[in-house]
C-alpha positions as a Markdown table, in Angstrom:
| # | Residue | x | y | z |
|---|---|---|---|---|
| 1 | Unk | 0.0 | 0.0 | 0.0 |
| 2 | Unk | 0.9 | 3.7 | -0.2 |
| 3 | Unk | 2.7 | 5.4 | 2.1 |
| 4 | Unk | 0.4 | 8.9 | 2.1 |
| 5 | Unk | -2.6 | 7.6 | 1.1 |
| 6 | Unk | -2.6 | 4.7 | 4.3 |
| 7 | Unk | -1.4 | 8.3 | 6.4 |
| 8 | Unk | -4.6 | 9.6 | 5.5 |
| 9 | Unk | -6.6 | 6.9 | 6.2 |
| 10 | Unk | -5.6 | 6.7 | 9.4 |
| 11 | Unk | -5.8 | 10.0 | 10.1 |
| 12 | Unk | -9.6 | 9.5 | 8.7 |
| 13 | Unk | -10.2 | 6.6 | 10.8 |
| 14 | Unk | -8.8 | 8.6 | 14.2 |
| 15 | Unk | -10.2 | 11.9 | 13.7 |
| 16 | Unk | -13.7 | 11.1 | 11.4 |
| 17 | Unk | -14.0 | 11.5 | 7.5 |
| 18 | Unk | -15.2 | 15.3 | 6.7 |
| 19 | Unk | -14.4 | 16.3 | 9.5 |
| 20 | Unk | -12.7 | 19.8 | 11.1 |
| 21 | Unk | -10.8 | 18.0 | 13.1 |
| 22 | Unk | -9.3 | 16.3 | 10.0 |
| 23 | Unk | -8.4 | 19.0 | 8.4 |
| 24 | Unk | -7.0 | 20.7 | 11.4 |
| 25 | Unk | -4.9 | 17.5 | 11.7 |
| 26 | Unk | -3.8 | 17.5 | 8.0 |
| 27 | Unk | -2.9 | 21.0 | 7.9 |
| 28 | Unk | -0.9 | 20.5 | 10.8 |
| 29 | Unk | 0.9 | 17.7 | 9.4 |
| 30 | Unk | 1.5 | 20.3 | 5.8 |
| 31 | Unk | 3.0 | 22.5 | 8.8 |
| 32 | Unk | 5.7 | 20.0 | 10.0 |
| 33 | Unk | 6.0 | 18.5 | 6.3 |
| 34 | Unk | 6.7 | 21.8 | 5.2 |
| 35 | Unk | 9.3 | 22.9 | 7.7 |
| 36 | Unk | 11.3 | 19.1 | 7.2 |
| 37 | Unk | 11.1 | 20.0 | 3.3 |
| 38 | Unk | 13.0 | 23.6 | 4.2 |
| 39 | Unk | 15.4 | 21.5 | 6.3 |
| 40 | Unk | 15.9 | 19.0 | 3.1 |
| 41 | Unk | 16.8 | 21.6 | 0.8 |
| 42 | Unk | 19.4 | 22.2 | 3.2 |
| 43 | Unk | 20.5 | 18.5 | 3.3 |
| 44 | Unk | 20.7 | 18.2 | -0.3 |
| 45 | Unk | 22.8 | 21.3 | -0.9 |
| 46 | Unk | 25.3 | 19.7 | 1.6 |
| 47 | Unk | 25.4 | 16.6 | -0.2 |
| 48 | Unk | 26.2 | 18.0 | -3.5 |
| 49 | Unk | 24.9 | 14.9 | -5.7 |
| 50 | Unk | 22.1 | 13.4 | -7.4 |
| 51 | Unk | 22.9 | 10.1 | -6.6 |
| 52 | Unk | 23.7 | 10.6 | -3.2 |
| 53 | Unk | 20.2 | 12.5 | -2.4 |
| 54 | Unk | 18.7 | 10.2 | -4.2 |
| 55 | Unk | 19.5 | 7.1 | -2.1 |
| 56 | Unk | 18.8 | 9.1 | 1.5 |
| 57 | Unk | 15.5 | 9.8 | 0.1 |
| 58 | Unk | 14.9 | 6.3 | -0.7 |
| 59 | Unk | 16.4 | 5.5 | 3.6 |
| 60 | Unk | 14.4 | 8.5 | 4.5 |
| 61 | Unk | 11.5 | 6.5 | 2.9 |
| 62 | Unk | 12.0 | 3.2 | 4.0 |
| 63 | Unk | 12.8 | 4.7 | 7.6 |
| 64 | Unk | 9.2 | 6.1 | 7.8 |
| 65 | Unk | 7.3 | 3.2 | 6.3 |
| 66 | Unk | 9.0 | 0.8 | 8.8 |
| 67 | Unk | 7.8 | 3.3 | 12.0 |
| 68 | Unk | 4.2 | 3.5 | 10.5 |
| 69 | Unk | 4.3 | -0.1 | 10.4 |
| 70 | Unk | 5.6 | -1.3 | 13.9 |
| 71 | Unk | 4.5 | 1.9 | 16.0 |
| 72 | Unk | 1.3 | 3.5 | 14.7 |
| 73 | Unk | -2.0 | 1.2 | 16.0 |
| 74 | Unk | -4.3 | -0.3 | 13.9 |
| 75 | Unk | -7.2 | 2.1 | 13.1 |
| 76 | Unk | -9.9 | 0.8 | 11.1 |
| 77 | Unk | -12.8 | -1.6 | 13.1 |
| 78 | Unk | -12.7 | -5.4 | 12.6 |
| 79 | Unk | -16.0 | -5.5 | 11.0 |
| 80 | Unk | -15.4 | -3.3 | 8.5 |
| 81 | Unk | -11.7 | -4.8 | 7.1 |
| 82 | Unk | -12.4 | -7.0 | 4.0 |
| 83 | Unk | -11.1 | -9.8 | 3.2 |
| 84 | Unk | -8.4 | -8.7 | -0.3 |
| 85 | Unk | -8.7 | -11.6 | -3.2 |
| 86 | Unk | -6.9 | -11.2 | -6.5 |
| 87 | Unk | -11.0 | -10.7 | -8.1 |
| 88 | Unk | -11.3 | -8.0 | -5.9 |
| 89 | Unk | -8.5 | -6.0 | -6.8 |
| 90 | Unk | -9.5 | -6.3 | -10.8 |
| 91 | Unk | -12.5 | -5.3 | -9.7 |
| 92 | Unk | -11.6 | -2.0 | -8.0 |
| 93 | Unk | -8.7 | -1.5 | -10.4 |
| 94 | Unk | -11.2 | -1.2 | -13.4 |
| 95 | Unk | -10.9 | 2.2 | -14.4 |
| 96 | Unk | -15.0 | 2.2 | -14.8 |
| 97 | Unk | -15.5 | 1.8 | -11.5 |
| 98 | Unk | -16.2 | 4.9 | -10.2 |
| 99 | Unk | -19.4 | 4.4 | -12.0 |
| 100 | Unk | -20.8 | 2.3 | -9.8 |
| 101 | Unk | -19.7 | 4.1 | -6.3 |
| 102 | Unk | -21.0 | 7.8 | -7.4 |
| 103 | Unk | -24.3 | 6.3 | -9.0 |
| 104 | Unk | -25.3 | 5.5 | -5.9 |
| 105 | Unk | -27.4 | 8.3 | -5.0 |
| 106 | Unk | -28.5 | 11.8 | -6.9 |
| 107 | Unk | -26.3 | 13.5 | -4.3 |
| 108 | Unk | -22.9 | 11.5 | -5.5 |
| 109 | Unk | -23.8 | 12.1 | -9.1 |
| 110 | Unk | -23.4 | 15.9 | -8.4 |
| 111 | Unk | -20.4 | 15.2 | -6.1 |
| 112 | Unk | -18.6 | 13.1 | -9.0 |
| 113 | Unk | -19.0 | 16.2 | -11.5 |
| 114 | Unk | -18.0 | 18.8 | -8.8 |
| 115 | Unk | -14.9 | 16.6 | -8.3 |
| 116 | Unk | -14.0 | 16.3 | -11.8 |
| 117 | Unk | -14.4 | 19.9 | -12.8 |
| 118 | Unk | -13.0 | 21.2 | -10.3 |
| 119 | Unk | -9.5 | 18.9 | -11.3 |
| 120 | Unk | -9.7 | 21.1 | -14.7 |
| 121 | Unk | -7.4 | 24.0 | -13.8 |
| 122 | Unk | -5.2 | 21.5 | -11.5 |
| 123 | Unk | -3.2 | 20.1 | -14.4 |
| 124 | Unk | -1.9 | 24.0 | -16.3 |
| 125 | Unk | 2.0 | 22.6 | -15.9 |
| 126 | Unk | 3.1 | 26.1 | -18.3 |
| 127 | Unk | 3.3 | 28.5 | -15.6 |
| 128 | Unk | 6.8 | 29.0 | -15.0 |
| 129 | Unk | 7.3 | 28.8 | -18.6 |
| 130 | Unk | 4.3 | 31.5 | -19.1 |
| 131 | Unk | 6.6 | 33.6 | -16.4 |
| 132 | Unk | 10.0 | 33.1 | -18.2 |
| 133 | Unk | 8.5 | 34.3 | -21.8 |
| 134 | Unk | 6.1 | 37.4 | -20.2 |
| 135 | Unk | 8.4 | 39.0 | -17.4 |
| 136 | Unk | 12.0 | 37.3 | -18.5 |
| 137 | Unk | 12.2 | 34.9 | -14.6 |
| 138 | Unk | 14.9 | 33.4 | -14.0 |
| 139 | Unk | 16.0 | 31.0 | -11.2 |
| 140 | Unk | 15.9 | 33.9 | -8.5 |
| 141 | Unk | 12.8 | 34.9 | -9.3 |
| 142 | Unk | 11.0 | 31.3 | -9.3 |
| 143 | Unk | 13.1 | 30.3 | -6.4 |
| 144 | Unk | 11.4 | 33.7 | -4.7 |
| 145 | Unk | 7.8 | 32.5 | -5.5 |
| 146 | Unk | 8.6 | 29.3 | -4.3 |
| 147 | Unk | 9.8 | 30.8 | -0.7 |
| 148 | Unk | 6.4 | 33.2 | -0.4 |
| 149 | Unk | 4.5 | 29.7 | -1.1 |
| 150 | Unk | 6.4 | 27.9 | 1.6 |
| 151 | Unk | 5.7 | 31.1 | 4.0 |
| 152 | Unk | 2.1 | 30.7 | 3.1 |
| 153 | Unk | 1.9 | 27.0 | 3.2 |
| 154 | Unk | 3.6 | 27.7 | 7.3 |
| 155 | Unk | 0.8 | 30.0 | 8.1 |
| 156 | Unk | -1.7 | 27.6 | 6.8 |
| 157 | Unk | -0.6 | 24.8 | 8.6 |
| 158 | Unk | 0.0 | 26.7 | 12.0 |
| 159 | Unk | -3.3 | 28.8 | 12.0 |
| 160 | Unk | -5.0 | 26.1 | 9.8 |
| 161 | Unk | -7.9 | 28.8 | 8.9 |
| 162 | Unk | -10.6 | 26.7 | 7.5 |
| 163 | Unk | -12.1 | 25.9 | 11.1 |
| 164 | Unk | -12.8 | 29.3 | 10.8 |
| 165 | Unk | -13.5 | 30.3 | 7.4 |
| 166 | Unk | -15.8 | 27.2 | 7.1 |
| 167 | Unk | -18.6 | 27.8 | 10.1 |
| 168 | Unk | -18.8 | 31.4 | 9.1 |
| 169 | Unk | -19.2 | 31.3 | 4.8 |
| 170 | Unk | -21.4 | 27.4 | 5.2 |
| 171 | Unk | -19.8 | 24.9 | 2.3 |
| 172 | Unk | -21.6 | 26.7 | -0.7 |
| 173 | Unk | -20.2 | 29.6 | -0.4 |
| 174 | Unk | -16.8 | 28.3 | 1.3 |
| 175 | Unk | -16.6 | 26.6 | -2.3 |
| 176 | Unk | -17.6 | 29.2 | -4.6 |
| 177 | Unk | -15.2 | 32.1 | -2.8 |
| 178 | Unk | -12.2 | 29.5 | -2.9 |
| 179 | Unk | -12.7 | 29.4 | -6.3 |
| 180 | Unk | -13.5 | 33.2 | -6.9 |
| 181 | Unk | -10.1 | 33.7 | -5.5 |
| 182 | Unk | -8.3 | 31.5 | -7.3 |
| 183 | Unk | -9.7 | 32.6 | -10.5 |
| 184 | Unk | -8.4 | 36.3 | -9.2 |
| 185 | Unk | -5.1 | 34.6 | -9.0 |
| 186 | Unk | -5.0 | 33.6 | -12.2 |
| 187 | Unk | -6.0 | 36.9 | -13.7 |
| 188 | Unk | -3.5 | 38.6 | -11.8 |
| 189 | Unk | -1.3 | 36.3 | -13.3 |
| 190 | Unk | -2.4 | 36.4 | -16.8 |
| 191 | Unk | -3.0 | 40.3 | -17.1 |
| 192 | Unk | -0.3 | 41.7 | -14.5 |
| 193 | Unk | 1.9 | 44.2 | -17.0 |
| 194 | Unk | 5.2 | 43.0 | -17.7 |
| 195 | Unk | 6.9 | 45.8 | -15.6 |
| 196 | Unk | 4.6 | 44.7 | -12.2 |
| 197 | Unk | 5.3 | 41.5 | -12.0 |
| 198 | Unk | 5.7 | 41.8 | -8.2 |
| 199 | Unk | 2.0 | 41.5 | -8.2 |
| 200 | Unk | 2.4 | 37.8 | -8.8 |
| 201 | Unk | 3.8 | 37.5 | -5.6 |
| 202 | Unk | 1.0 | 38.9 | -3.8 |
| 203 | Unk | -1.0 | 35.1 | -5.0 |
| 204 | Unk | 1.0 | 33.7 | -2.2 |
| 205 | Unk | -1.2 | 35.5 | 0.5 |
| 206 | Unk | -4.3 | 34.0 | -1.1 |
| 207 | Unk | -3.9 | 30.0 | -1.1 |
| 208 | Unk | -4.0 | 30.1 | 3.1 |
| 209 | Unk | -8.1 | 31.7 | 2.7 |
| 210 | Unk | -8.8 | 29.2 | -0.5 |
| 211 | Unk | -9.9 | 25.8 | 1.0 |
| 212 | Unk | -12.4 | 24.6 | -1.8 |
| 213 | Unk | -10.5 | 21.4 | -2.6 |
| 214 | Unk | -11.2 | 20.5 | 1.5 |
| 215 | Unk | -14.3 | 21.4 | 1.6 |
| 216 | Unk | -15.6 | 19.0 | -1.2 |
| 217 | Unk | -13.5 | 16.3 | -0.1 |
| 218 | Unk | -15.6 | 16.5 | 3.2 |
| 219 | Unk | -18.9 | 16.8 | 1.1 |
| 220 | Unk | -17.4 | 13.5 | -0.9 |
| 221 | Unk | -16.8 | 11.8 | 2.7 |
| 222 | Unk | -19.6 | 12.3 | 4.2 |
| 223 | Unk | -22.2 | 11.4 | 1.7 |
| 224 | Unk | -19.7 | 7.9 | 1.0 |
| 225 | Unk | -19.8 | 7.4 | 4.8 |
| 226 | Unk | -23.3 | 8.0 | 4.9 |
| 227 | Unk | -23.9 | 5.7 | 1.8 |
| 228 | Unk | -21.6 | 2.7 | 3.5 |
| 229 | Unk | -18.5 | 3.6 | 1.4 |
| 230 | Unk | -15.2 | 2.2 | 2.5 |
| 231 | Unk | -12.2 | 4.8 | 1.9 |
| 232 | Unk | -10.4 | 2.4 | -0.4 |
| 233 | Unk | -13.2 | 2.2 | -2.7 |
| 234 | Unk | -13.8 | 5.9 | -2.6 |
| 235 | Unk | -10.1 | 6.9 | -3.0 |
| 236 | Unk | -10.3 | 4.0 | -6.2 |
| 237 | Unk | -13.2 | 5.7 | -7.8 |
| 238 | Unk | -11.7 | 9.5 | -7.3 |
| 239 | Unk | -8.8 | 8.6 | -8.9 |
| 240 | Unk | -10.2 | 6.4 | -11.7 |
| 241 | Unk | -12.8 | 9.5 | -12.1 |
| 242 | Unk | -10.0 | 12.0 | -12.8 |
| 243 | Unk | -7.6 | 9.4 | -14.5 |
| 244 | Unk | -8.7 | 10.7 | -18.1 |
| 245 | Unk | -7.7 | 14.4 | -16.7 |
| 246 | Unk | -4.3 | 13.1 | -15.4 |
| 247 | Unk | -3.6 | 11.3 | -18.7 |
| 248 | Unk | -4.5 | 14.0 | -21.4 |
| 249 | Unk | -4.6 | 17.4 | -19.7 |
| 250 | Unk | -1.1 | 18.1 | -19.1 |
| 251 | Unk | -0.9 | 17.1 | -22.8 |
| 252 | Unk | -3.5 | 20.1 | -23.9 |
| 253 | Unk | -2.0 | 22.7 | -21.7 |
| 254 | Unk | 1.5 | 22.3 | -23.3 |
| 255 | Unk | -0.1 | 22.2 | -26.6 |
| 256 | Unk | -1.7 | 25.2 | -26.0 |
| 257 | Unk | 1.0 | 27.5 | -24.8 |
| 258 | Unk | 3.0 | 25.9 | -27.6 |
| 259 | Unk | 1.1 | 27.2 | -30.2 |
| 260 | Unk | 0.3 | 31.1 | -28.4 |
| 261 | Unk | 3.4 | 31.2 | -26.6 |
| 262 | Unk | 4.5 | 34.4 | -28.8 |
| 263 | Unk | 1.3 | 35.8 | -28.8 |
| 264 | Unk | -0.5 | 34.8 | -25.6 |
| 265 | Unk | 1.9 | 32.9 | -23.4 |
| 266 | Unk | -1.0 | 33.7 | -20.6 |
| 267 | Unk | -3.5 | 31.6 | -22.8 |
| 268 | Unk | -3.6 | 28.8 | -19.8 |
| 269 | Unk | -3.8 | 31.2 | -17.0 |
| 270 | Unk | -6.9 | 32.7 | -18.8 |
| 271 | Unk | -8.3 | 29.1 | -19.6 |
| 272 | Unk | -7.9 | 28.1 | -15.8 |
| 273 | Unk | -9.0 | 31.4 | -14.5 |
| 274 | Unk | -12.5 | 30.7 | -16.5 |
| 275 | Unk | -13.0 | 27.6 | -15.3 |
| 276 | Unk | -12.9 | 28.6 | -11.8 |
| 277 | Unk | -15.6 | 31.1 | -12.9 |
| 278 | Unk | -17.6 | 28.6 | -14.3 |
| 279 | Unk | -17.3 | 26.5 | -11.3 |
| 280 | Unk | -17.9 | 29.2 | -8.6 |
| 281 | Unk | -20.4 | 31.1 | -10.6 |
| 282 | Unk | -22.2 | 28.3 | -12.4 |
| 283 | Unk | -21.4 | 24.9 | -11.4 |
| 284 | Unk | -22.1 | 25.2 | -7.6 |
| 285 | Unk | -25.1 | 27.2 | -7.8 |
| 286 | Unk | -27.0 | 24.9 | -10.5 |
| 287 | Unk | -26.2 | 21.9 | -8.2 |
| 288 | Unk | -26.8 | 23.4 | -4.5 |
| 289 | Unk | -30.2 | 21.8 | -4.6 |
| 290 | Unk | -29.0 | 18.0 | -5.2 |
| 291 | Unk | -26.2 | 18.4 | -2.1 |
| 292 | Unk | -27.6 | 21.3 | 0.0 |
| 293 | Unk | -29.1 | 18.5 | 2.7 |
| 294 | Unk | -25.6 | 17.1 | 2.7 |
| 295 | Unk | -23.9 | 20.7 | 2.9 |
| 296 | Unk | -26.3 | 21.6 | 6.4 |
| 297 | Unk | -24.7 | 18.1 | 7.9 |
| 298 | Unk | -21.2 | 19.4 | 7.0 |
| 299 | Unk | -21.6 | 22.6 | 8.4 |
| 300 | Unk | -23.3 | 21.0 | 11.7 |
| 301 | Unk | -20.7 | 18.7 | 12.2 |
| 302 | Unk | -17.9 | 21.0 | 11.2 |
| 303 | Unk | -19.5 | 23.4 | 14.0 |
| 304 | Unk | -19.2 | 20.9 | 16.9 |
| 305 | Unk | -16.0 | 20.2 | 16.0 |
| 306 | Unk | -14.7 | 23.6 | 16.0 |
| 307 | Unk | -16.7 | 24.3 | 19.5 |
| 308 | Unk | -15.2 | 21.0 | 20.8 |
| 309 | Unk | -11.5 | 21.8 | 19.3 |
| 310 | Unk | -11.6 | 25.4 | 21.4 |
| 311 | Unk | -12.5 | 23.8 | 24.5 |
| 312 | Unk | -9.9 | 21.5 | 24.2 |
| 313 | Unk | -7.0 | 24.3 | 23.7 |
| 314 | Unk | -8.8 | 26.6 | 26.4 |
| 315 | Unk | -8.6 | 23.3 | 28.5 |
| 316 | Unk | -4.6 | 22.2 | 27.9 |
């Protein structure tokens, strides 16, 4: 099994899928993950070679599967481990089978689109190149970005903002600002003039208020936990949902700025800046009325958590 994805399972199974408490947990863990990825950039400087940081990685790795395996306890319940057969795996491994987990009620069907459309913009791998041709970056410059995303990513992860943000917008409109904002961020970076290109920057300050991603995954979880969905058939059918996106997107993109790169190198911030529009703006309202049941539960638990998560640091 995957490292990461058996991480977050058992962070699932301790702290509750769709949860505030998850995410609090998960942000946390970003946090720490974050500050040991500052501290291997360091490690890898000092060890000057590919080969070299290639094989501590691989230690690193097999160091942290071997301490999940003998010292984290066992999670999920007896009664709900399966028993794993060699027709069961063909059977989740076909790529069709997310048809039959989000066909399961009127509430996953709207789920499974929201997921897939909202992968669209995800897989725009031109931006750095769209940078180099507009504004002339260079290492410095990307390396810069990169540090105001790490900052960013730290503040996330410390004052893990969605336990707030969450309670006080409800999940509709927690999903269609988190998209409004990142279709800002795009614009910025698709119509910033070539002598302000500071102003990309400033996108650095945004991703700590955008938690839309989160916020469906715990719409996802909770009506597959409500339905009797394990989260190793659920994490099958996401990924065999957005498999076609994975495979031919990154593909379209680079096509794309290929062709307008001396015309309209920010062709594939505009394209992904749209489809957050389209998502916020059209996507989410249309569909309210097939999840908004499911939304209230979110909301409701996501409150008690966040009541129950202040009393506990009042308390310690």
């Amino acid at each position: 099994m995957p490292l990461w994805p058996a991480i977050q399972a058992y962070v699932r199974d301790s702290r509750g899928r769709g949860t505030a408490r998850y995410s609090m947990a998960m942000q946390r863990m970003g946090f720490v993950l974050t500050l040991v990825g500052l501290a291997a950039l360091r490690v890898g400087y000092n060890l000057n070679s590919s080969k070299r940081n290639i094989a501590f990685s691989c230690l690193i790795n097999v160091a942290a599967a071997l301490a999940f395996l003998l010292f984290a306890p066992e999670t999920l319940a007896s009664k709900h481990r399966k028993p794993v057969s060699v027709s069961s795996l063909v059977k989740k491994s076909n790529p069709l089978s997310f048809l039959s987990v989000f066909s399961k009620s009127r509430t996953m069907k709207a789920m499974a689109f929201l997921h897939f459309m909202s992968y669209v913009p995800e897989f725009d791998v031109t931006s750095r190149n769209a940078f180099r041709k507009r504004f002339g970056w260079k290492t410095r410059e990307m390396a810069k970005l990169m540090f105001y995303n790490q900052i960013s990513g730290l503040v996330e992860g410390w004052l893990c903002p969605e336990r707030y943000i969450v309670p006080y917008l409800g999940a509709k409109r927690t999903l269609q600002v988190a998209n409004l904002l990142s279709a800002f961020a795009d614009f910025n970076c698709a119509l910033t003039p070539q002598k302000s290109s500071w102003t990309i920057y400033l996108n650095s300050f945004l991703w700590p208020l955008i938690h839309g991603r989160s916020m469906l995954d715990a719409l996802v979880s909770q009506e597959a936990k409500d339905l009797a969905i394990g989260d190793g058939e659920l994490s099958a059918a996401q990924s065999n949902l957005t498999f076609p996106l994975q495979f031919g997107l990154p593909s379209v993109y680079t096509e794309l700025f290929a062709r307008f790169q001396h015309r309209f190198p920010q062709v594939n911030q505009v394209a992904t800046g749209v489809s957050h529009l389209l998502f916020a703006c059209i996507y989410v309202p249309t569909l309210y009325g097939e999840f908004e049941s499911l939304a209230k539960k979110v909301e409701t638990n996501y409150g008690k958590d966040v009541d129950e998560i202040e009393v506990d640091v009042k308390s310690n």
